[in-house]
N, C-alpha and C positions, 0 to 999 in steps of 0.2 A: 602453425597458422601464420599469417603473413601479415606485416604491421597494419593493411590496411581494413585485414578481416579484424584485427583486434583495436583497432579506432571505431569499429562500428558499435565490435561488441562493448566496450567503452562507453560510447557516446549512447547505446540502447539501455544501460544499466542505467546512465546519470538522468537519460529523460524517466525513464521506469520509476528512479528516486525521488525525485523532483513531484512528478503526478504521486507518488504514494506519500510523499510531505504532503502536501497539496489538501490531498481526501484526508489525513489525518487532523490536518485542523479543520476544516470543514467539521467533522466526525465532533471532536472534542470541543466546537463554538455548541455547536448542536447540544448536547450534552449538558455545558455549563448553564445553556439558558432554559432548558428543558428543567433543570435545578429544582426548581422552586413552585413548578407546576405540580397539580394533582396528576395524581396518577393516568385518569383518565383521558387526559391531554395530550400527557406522555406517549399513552398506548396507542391515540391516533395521530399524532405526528409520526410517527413510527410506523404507522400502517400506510401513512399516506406521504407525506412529501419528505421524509427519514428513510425510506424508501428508498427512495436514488440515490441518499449520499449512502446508507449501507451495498446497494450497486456499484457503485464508483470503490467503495473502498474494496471490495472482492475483485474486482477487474483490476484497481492497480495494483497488489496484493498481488494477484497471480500473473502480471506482467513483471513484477517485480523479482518474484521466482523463478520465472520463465527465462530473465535476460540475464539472471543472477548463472543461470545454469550453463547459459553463452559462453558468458564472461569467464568462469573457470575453466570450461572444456579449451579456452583460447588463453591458459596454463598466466593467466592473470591473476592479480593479487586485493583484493577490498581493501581501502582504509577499512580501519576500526568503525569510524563513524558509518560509512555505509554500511559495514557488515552487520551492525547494530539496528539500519532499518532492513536489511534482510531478514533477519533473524523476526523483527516485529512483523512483517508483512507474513513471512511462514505461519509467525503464532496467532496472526488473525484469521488467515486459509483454517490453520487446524480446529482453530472457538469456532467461526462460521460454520462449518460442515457440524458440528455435534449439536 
């Protein structure tokens, strides 16, 4: 691959990272303030506007795999830390789908 094919696939992994940090706090502000509500709160914020951030987090998630898969095929190497949010974006694609 030619440095310019692997600057893209590069710079496609880091935006991919970047949006799936992004959704992950989004996800886990969500969460912490969901805390302390009744269940039944819970279960419609979730149905209703928890909704698009579990959307967002399945779309960056699978852009995240998608550029992860780039990025190898163009014989490149993850830090640790990225590879650590590939690995998280894979294990939320696998929880979502079951």
């Amino acid at each position: 691959m030619v440095p310019s094919e692997q600057a893209a696939a590069t710079d496609r992994l880091r935006r991919a990272l970047l949006a799936f940090q992004s959704a992950q706090s989004l996800s886990l502000a969500a969460h912490r303030r969901l805390k302390t509500l009744p269940q039944s709160e819970v279960d419609a914020f979730w149905d209703g506007p928890g909704h698009r951030i579990e959307a967002t987090m399945r779309s960056a998630s699978a852009e995240v795999v998608t550029a992860f898969k780039t990025f190898s095929a163009a014989s490149l190497v993850a830090a640790a830390g990225d590879r650590h949010l590939v690995t998280a974006a894979q294990r939320y694609l696998a929880e979502s789908t079951t």
